[in-house]
C-alpha positions as CSV (number, residue, x, y, z in Angstrom):
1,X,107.1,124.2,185.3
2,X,108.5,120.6,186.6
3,X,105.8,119.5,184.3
4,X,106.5,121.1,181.4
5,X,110.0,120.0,181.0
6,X,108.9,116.5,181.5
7,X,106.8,116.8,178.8
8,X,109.3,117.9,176.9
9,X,111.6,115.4,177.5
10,X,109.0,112.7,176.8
11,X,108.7,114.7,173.4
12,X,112.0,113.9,172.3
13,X,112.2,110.7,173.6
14,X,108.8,109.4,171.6
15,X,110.9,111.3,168.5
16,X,113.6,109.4,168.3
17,X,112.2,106.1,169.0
18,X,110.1,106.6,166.2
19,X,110.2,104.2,163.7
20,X,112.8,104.7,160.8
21,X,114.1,103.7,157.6
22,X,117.5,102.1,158.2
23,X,120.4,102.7,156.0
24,X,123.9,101.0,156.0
25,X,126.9,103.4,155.2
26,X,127.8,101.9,152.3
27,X,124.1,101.9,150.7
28,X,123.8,105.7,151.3
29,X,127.2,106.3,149.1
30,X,125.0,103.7,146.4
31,X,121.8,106.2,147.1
32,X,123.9,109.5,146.4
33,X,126.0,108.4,143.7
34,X,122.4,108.0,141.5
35,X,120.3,110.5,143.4
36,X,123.1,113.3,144.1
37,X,122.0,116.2,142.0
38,X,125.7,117.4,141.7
39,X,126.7,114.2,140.4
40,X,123.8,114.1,138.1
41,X,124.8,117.5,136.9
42,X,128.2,116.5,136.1
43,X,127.8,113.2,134.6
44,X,125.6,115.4,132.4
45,X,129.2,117.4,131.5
46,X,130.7,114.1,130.8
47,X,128.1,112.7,127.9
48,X,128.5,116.2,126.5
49,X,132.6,116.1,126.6
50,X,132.1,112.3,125.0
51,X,129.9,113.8,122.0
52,X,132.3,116.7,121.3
53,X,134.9,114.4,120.9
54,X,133.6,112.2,117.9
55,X,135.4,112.4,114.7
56,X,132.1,113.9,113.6
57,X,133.4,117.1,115.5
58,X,137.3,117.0,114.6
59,X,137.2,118.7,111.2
60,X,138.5,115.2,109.6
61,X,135.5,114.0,107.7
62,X,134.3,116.8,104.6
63,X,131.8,118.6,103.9
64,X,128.6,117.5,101.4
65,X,126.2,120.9,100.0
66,X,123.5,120.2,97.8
67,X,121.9,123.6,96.0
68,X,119.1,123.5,93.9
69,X,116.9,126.1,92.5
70,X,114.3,127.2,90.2
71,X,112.9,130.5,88.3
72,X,109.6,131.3,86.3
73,X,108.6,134.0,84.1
74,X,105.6,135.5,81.8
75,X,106.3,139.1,79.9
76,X,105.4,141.2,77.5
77,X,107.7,142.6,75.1
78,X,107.5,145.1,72.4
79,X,110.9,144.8,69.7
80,X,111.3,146.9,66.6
81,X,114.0,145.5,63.9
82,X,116.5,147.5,62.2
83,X,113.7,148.0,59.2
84,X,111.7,149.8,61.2
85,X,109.2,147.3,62.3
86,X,107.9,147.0,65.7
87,X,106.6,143.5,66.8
88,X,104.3,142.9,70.2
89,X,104.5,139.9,72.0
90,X,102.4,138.9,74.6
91,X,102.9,135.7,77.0
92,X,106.4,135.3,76.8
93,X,107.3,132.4,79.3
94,X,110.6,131.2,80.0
95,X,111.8,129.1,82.7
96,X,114.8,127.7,84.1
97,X,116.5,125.5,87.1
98,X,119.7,124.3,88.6
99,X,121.2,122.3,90.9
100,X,124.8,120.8,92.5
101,X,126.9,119.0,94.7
102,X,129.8,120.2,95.9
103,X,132.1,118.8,98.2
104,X,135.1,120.3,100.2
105,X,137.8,118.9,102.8
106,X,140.7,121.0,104.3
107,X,143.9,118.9,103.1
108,X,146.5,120.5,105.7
109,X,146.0,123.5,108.2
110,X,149.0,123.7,110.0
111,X,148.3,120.4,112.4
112,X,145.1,122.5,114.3
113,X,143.1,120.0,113.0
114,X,144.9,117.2,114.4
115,X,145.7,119.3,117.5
116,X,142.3,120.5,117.9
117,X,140.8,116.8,118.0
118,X,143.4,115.7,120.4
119,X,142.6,118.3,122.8
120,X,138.3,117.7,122.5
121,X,139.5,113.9,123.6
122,X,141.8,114.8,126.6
123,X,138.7,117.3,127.4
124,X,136.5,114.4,127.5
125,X,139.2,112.2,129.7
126,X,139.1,116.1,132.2
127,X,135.7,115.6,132.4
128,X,135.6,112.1,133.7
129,X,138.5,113.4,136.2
130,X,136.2,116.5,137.0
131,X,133.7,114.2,137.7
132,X,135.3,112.3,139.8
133,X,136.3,114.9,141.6
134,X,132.7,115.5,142.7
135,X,132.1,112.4,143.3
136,X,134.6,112.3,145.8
137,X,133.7,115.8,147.3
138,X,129.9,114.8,147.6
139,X,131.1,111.3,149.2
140,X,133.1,112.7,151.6
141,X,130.0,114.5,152.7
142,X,127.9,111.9,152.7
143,X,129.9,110.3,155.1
144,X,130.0,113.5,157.0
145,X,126.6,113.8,157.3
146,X,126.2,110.2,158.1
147,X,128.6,109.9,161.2
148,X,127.3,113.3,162.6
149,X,123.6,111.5,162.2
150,X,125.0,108.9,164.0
151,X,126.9,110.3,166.7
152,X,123.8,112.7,167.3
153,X,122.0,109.4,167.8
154,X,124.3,108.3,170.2
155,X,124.0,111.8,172.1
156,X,120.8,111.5,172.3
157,X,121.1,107.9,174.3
158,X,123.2,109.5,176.4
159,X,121.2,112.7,177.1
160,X,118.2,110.5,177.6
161,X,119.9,108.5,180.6
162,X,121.3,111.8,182.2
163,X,117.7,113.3,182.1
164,X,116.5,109.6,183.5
165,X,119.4,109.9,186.1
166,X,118.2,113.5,187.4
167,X,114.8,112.7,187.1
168,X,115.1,109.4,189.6
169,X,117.1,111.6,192.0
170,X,114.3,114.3,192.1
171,X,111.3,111.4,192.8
172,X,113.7,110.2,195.7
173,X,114.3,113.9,197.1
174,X,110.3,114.1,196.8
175,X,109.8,111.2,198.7
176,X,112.5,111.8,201.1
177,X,110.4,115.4,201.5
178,X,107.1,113.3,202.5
179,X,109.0,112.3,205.8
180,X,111.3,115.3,206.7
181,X,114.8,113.6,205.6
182,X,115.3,116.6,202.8
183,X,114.9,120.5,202.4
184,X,113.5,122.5,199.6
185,X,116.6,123.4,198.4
186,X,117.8,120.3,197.8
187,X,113.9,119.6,195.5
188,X,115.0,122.9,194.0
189,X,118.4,121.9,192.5
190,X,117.5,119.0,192.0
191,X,114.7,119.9,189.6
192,X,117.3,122.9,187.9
193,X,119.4,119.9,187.0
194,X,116.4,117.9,185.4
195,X,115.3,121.0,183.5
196,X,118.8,121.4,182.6
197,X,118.7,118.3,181.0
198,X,115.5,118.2,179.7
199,X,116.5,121.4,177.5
200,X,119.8,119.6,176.6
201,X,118.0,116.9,175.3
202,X,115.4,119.2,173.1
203,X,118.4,120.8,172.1
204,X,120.5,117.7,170.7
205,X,116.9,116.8,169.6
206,X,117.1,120.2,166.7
207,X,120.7,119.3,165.9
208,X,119.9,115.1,165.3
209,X,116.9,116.4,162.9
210,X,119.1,118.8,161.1
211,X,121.9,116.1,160.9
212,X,118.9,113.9,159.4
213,X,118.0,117.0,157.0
214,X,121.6,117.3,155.7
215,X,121.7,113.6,154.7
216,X,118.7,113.6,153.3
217,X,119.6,116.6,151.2
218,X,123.4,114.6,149.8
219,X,120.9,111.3,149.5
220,X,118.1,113.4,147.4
221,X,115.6,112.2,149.7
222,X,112.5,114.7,151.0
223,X,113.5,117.1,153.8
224,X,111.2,114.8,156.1
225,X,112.3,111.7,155.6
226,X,112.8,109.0,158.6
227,X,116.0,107.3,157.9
228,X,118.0,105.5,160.7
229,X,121.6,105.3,160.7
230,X,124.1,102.3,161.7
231,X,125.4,104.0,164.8
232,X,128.4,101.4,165.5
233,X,131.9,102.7,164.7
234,X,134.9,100.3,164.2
235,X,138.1,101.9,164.7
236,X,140.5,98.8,165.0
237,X,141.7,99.1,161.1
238,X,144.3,101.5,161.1
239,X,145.8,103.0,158.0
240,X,149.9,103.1,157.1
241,X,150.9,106.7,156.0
242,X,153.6,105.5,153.3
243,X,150.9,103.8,151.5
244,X,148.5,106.7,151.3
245,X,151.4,109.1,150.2
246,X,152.1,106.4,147.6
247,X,148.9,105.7,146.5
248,X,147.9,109.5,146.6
249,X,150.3,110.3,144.1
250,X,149.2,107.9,141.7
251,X,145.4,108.2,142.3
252,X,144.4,111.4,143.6
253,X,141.7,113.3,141.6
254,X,142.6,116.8,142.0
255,X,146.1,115.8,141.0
256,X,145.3,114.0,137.9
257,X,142.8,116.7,136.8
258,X,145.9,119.5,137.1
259,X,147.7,117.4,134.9
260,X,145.3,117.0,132.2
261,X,145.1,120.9,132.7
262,X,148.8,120.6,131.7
263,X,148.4,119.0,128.5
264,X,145.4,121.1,127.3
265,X,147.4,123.8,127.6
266,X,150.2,122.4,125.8
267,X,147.4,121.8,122.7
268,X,146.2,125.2,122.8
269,X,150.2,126.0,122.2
270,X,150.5,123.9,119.4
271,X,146.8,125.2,118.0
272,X,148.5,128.8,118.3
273,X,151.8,128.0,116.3
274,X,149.6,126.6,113.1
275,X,148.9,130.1,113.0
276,X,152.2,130.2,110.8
277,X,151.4,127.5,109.0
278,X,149.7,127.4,105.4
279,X,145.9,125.7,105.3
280,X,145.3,123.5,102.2
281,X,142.1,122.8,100.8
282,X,140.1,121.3,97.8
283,X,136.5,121.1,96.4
284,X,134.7,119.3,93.8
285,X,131.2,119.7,92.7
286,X,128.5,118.4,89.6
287,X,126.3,120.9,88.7
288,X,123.6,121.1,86.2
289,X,121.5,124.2,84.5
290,X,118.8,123.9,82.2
291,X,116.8,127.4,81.1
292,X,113.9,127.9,78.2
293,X,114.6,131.6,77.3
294,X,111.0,131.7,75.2
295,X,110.7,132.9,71.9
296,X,112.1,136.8,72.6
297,X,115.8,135.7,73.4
298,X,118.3,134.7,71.2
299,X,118.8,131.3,72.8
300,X,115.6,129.4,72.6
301,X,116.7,126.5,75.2
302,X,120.2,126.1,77.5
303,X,121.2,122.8,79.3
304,X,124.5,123.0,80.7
305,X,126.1,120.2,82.9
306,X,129.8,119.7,84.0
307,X,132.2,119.1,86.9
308,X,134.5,121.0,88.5
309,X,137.7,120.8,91.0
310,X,139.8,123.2,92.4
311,X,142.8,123.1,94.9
312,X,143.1,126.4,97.3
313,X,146.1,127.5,99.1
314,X,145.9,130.3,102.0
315,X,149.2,131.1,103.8
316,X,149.1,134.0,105.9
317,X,152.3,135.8,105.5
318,X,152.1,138.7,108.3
319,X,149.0,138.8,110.2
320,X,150.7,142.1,112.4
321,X,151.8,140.0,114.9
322,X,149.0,138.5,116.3
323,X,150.0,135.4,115.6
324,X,153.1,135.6,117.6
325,X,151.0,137.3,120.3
326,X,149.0,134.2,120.7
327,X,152.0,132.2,121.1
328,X,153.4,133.6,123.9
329,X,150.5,134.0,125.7
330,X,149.9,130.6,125.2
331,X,153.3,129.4,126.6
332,X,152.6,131.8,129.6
333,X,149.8,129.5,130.1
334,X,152.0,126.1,129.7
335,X,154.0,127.8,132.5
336,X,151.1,128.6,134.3
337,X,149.9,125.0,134.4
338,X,153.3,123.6,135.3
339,X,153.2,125.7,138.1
340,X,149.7,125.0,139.1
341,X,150.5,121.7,139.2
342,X,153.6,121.3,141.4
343,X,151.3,123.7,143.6
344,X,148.5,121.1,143.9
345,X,151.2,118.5,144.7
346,X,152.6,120.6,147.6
347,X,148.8,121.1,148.7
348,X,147.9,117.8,148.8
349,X,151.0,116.4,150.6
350,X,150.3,119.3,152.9
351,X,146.7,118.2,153.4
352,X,147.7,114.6,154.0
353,X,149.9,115.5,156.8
354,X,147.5,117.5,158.2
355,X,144.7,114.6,157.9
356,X,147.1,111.8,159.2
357,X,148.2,113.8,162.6
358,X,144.5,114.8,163.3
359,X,143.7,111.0,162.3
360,X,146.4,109.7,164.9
361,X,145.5,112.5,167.6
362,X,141.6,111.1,167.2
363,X,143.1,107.3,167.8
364,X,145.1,108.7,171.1
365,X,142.2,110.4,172.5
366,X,140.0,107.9,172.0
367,X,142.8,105.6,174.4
368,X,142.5,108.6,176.7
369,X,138.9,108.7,177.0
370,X,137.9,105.2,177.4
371,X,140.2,105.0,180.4
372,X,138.4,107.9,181.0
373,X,135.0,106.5,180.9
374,X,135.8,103.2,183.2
375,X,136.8,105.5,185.8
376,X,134.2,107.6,185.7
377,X,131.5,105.0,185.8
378,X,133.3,103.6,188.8
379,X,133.2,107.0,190.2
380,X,129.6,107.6,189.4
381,X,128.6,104.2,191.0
382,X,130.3,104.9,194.1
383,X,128.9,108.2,194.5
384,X,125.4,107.6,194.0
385,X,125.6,104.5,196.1
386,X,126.9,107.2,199.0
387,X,124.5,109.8,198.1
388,X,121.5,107.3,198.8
389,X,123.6,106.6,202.3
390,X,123.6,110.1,202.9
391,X,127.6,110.5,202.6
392,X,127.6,113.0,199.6
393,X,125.8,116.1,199.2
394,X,123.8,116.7,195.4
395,X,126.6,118.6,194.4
396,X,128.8,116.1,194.5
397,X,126.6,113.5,193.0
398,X,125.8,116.3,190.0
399,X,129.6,116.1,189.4
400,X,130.2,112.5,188.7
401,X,126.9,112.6,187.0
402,X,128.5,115.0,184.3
403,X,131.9,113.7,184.4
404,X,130.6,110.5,183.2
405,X,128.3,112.2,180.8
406,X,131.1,114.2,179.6
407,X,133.2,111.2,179.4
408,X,131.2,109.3,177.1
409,X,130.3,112.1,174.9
410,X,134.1,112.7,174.4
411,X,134.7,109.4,173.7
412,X,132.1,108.9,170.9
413,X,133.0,112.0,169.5
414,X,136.3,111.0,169.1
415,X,135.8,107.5,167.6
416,X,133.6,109.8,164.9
417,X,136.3,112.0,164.3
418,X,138.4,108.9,163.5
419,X,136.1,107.5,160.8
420,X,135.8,111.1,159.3
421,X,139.7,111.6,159.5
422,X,139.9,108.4,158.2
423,X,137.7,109.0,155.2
424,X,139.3,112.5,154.2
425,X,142.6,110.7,154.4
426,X,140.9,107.8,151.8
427,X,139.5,110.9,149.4
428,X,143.0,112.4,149.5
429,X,144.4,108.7,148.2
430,X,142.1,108.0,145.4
431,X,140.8,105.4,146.8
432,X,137.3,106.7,149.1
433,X,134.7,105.6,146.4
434,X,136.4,102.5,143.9
């Protein structure tokens, strides 16, 4: 059993030396900002917003129709005149054609034109803001994914040394065994607390693969791929609050995207209101129209060309009110918007405040625990220099072992918790991806 868990250890320490692709921080946001499929997906939403708002697609420029057609015939017709005598004709061919262009253009529709193209254009600026908005979503977890693939290296060191640390106690209680200084039970617990850490070690080694999964999947790498991680953490920038409020104000996605909601909704008012306007229009075409009747018809030959231009006027006078219905649904929605709005402000003001004080709580504990740490490798040195005198039992010597395995993992786990605080508080500024 001893045996097995060795192997097992040696397992996981062969994995994660392995030989990997390394990747700087700031060349996996590069990596998912052209490989993330929900950016990819979005920017897609963007080129579409940018074509819909072409003057092609405002109802400014007219419209061109060219018609043309054709007809051909071959009877036979019988005729009797008013003497009495009937005739036979056989073959009779006629044959005619025609063809146009027309053109139309709306001359005034209430301002929905003009309202209508103004909207497709703050649609396309909403998409841009939309996509940023992703942007900074799949960012954020990027660098998520790449501080927990980090810190799980970092665990993994640690775990390693513990399980190196019970394993060189076990070997000495072994020896010890060979001349009678030891018992059993002392081999016994000593080799629980190996296992123990052999399994903790398998176990951080499952959680640093799917770390390394998760970052592969934001990066749009294969499941499998080996990349390595900068596992070095500087916390000695720290950020001023009144700036980020400032800046967050200004800059923030969400926000900006809530206000473009604003003045779409204000078009869609102003689109509902032409309703009660007239629409003016005009047309002009050329047309031409040649027929050969044949010899049964009174006209033998027609060609008949000619322009023509008109000027329509539609005013709706009563439409039973749906019109009017339209409008005030439509400033319902205005409301709406205003108040969506000044509720995103509150939530975001909210969420900064919430960011900064975990932010500053992560910056405090990591004070705590390095204190921590220096006193508990002094602690552990002293006690495992006494347990090789004899002067502390395993017990004891299994405590300060965990303390200052405890103590380091806090302490690494907090500085982590400081980057990621620090880059939800940059996201909620504007300012996590430039």
């Amino acid at each position: 059993m001893k045996n097995t868990f060795v192997l097992l250890a040696l397992i996981v320490m062969n994995s994660f030396a392995f030989s990997q692709k390394e990747l700087t921080l700031d060349q996996a946001v590069v990596i998912a900002m052209e490989n993330n499929y929900d950016i990819r997906i979005v920017s897609n939403s963007v080129e579409v917003a940018e074509n819909n708002q072409s003057v092609k697609n405002s109802g400014y420029l007219p419209t061109v129709a060219v018609s043309a057609g054709g007809n051909y015939s071959n009877n036979n017709a019988t005729i009797e005149t008013q003497a009495g005598v009937e005739q036979t004709i056989t073959g009779i061919e006629a044959n005619s054609y025609n063809a146009s262009i027309g053109v139309n253009y709306v001359l005034f529709n209430g301002m929905n034109r003009k309202n209508a193209f103004e909207k497709l254009k703050r649609s396309y600026d909403l998409a841009n803001v939309q996509r940023q908005v992703q942007i900074d979503n799949t960012i954020l977890a990027v660098y998520n994914a790449y501080y927990e693939l980090a810190k799980s290296d970092i665990m993994q060191a640690i775990l390693q040394e513990s399980f190196e640390i019970s394993q060189n106690r076990l070997r000495r209680l072994e020896y010890q065994k060979e001349f009678g200084q030891t018992t059993s039970l002392e081999i016994l617990n000593a080799q629980v607390d190996m296992n123990n850490d052999s399994m903790s070690m398998v176990n951080g080694l499952l959680a640093n693969e799917n770390a390394r999964r998760n970052l592969n999947y934001l990066l749009g790498f294969p499941a499998d791929e080996l990349v390595q991680v900068d596992r070095k953490v500087d916390v000695s920038t720290l950020l001023d609050f009144n700036t980020l409020s400032a800046n967050m104000l200004e800059n923030n996605s969400t926000a900006k995207q809530f206000e473009l909601n604003k003045e779409l909704a204000n078009y869609d008012l102003k689109t509902s209101q032409s309703g009660w306007m007239p629409t003016v229009s005009t047309n002009v075409s050329y047309g031409l129209n040649n027929a050969n009747n044949g010899p049964a018809s009174f006209l033998a030959r027609q060609n008949i060309t000619g322009l023509n231009a008109g000027v329509n006027l539609t005013w709706n006078i009563f439409d039973g009110g749906a019109t009017s219905t339209r409008v005030a649904n439509a400033k319902i929605a205005v409301d709406n918007q205003n108040l969506y709005k000044e509720q995103i402000d509150l939530s975001l003001k909210n969420q900064l405040a919430n960011a900064w004080a975990s932010y500053m709580n992560q910056l405090a504990v990591i004070n705590f625990e390095e204190t921590n740490v220096e006193v508990s490798e002094q602690n552990f040195l002293k006690t495992e220099e006494q347990y090789k005198l004899g002067q502390v039992n395993s017990t004891d010597f299994r405590q300060a072992q965990l303390n200052l395995i405890n103590a380091r993992v806090n302490l690494e786990t907090a500085k982590f918790n400081v980057k990621i605080a620090e880059a939800q508080l940059k996201m909620l500024e504007g300012t996590l991806v430039q």
